[in-house]
C-alpha positions in Angstrom: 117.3 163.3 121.2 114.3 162.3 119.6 116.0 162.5 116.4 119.0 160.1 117.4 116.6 157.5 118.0 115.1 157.6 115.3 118.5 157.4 113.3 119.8 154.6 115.7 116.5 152.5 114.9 116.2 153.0 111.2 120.2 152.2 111.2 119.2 148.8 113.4 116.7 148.1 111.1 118.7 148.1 107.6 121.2 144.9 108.6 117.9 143.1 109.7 116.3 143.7 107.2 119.0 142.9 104.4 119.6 139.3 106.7 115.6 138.9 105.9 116.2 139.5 102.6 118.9 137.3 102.6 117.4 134.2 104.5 114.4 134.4 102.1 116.0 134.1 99.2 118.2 131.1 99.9 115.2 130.0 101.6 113.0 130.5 98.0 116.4 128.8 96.1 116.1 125.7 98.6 112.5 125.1 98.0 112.7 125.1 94.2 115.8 122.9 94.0 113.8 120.2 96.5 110.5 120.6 94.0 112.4 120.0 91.1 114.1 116.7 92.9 110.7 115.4 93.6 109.2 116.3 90.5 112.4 113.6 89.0 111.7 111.4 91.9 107.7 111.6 90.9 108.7 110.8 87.2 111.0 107.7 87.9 108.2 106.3 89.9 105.4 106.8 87.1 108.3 105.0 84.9 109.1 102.0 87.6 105.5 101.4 87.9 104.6 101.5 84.6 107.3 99.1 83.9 106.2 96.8 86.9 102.7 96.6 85.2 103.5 95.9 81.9 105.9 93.1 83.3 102.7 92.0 85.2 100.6 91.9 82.1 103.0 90.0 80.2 103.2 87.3 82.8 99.7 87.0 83.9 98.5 86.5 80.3 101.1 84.0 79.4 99.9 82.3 82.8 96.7 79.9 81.3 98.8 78.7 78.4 101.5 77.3 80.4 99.1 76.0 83.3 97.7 73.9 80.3 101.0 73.0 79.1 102.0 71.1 82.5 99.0 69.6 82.8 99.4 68.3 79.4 102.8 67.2 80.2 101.8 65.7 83.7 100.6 63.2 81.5 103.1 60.4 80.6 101.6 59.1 77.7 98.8 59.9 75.1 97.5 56.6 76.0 94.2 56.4 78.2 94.0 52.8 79.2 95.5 54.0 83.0 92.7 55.4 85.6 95.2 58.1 86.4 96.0 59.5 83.0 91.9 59.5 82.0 91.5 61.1 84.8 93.7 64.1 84.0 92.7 63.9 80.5 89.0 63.8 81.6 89.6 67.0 83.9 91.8 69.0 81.7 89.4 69.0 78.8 86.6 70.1 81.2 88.1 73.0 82.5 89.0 73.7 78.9 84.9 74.1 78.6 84.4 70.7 76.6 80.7 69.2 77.2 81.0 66.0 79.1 79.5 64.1 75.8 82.2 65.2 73.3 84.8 64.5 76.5 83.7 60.9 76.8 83.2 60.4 72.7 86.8 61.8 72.2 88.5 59.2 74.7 86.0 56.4 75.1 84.8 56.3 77.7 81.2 55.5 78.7 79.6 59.1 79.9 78.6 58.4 83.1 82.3 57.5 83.9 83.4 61.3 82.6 80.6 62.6 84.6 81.2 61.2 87.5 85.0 62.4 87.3 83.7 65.7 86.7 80.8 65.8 89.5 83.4 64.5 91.8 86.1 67.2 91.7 83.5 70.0 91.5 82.2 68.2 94.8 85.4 67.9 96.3 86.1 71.5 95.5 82.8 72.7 97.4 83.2 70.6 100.5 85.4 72.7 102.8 86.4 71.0 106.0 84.0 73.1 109.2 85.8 73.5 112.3 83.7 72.3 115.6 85.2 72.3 118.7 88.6 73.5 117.4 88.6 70.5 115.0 87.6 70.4 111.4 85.4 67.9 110.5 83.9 67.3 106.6 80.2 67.3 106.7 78.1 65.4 104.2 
């Protein structure tokens, strides 16, 4: 009797273990073909992104030039006689890094007049507006 059971247990034990055998092997298959779709997925993203930041060094150093062009162009004319247009002209060749000397010798204009254009916008620029009481008010 002993013997049957042992027949009727290793004879159980065959089909399960050939669906084991089965189930790990697709199982194995599965696994590699969804590492080998995200190694292609990994490989288009290096690509977009490296794409993506060449586009964005392209741009951002082409950025100054044409910042200076329209403020060239905001300009009308290459006359200086209006307070508007030495104004820009006074500004733009400041931020270019000219000294306030050669700015005022190159349109003249007396140098306290380019300095005070000069002192003026880097003044506006650090006077922030400081909220009291919910309101924003300028201190001197």
């Amino acid at each position: 009797m002993l013997e049957w059971t042992i027949i009727i247990g290793i004879s159980a034990a065959v089909p399960l273990a050939a669906a084991h055998w089965i189930f790990q092997r697709r199982w194995a298959v599965r696994v590699a073909c969804l590492e080998k779709d995200l190694r292609r997925f990994s490989d288009a993203m290096v690509q977009m992104a490296d794409l993506q930041l060449r586009a964005h060094r392209k741009v951002s150093t082409n950025l100054g030039s044409v910042e200076e062009r329209l403020l060239d162009l905001a300009v009308p004319g290459g006359d200086s006689r209006m307070p508007l247009e030495r104004r820009h002209r006074v500004l733009s060749m400041a931020g270019k890094g000219v000294a306030v000397e050669d700015i005022a010798r190159k349109l003249n204009l007396p140098r306290g007049e380019a300095e005070l254009i000069v002192n003026l916008r880097r003044y506006a620029a650090d006077v922030r507006p400081q909220k009291v009481n919910g309101e924003a008010r300028r201190h001197v």
